[in-house]
C-alpha positions as CSV (number, residue, x, y, z in Angstrom):
1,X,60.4,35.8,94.3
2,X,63.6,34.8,94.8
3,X,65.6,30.3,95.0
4,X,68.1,29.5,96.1
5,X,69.0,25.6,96.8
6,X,65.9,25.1,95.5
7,X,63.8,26.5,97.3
8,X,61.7,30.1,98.0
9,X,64.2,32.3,99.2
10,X,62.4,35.8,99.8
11,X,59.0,37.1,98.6
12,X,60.3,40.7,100.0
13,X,59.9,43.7,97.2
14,X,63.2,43.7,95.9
15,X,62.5,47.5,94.4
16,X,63.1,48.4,97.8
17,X,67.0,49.7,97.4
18,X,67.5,48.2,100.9
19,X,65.3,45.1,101.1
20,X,67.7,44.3,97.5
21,X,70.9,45.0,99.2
22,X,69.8,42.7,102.6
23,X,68.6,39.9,100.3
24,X,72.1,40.1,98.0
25,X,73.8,39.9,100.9
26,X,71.9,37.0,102.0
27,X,72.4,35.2,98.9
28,X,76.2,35.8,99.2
29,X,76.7,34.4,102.0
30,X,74.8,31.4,101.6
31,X,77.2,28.1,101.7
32,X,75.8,25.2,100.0
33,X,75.8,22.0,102.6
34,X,78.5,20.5,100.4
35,X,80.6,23.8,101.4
36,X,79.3,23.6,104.9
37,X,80.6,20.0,105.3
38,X,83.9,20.9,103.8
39,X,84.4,23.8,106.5
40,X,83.8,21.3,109.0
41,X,85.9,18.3,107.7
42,X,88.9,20.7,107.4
43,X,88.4,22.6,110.6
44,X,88.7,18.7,112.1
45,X,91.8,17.9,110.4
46,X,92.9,20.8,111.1
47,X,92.9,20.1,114.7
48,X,94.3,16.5,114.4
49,X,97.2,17.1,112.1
50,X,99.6,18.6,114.9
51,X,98.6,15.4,117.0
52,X,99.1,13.5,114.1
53,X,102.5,15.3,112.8
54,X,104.1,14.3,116.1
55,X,102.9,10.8,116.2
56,X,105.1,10.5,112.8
57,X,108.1,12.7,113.8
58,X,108.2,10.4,117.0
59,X,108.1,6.8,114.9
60,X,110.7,8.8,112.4
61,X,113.0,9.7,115.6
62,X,112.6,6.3,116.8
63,X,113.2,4.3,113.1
64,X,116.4,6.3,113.1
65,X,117.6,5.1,115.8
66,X,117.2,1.1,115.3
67,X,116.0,0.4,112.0
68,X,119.6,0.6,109.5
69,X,116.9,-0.1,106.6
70,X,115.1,3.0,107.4
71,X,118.1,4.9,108.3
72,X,119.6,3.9,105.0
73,X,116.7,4.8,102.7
74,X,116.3,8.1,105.0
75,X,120.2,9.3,104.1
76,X,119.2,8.0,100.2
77,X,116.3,10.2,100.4
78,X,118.1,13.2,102.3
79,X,121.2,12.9,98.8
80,X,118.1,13.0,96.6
81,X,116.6,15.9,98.3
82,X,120.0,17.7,98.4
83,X,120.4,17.2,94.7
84,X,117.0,18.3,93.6
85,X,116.0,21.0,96.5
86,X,118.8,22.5,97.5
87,X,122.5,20.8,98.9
88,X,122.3,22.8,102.2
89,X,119.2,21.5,103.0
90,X,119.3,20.3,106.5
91,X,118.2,16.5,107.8
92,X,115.5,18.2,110.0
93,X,114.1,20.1,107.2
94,X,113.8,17.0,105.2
95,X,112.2,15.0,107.9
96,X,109.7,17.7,108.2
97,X,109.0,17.1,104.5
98,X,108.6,13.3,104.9
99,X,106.2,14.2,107.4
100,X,104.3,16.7,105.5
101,X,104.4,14.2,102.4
102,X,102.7,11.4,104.6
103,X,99.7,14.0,106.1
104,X,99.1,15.2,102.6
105,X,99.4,12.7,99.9
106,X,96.5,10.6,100.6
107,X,94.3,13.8,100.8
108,X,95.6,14.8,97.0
109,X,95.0,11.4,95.6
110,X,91.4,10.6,97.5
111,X,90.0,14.0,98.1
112,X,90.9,15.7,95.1
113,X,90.7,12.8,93.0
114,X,94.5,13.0,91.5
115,X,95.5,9.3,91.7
116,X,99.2,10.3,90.2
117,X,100.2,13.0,93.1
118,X,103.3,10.8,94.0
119,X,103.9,10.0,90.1
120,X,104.5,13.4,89.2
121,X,107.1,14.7,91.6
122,X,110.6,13.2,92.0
123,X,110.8,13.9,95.5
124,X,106.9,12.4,96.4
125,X,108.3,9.3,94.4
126,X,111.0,8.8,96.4
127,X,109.1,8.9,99.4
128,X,106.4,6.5,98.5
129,X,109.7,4.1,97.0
130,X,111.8,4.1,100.5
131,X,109.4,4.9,102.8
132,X,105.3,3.6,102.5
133,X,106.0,0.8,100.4
């Protein structure tokens, strides 16, 4: 007799060489509802974060072009970014990082329970000093 989750899995004779293989395989690819749910949740986000990525890359564009705070703090950021990344690194490149930062964060800090995501890297810091706060 064979569990799993809890409950009666199989009853088959597993001295059968094939009836043990079929049931392993079972077993193997059995995803706990947990696991299930997971799937699901990210195959959602998954779909929304292209929809959601241009939403930001649109308010970004449009900050740039008539809020001197934001464009300010963005060319701060953009120094910072050359200094730690790379100095070549292009403006685009960096707003695509912003971006990414602003999708992802929230995820690290609720999802996977790390509360100090933004604390831990120089460049997430900056982001959360000039940009969410």
């Amino acid at each position: 007799m064979v569990y799993q989750n809890g409950r009666r899995f199989s009853d088959d004779d597993l001295t059968d060489p094939q009836t043990l293989v079929d049931v392993l395989k079972s077993l193997f690819k059995y995803d706990a509802p947990p696991i299930e749910e997971w799937e699901r949740a990210a195959d959602e986000f998954g779909e929304k974060v292209p929809e959601v990525a241009n939403a930001l890359v649109k308010i970004i564009d449009t900050e740039r072009k008539k809020n001197a705070a934001f464009v300010q703090a963005f060319t701060g950021f953009c120094e910072i970014c050359r200094r730690a990344i790379n100095p070549n690194i292009a403006d685009d490149v960096v707003e695509k990082m912003l971006v990414q930062h602003l999708l992802t964060e929230r995820i690290f800090r609720k999802v996977f329970d790390n509360p100090d995501f933004a604390q831990r890297n120089v460049i997430a810091v900056e982001i959360e000093r000039s940009f969410v706060h």
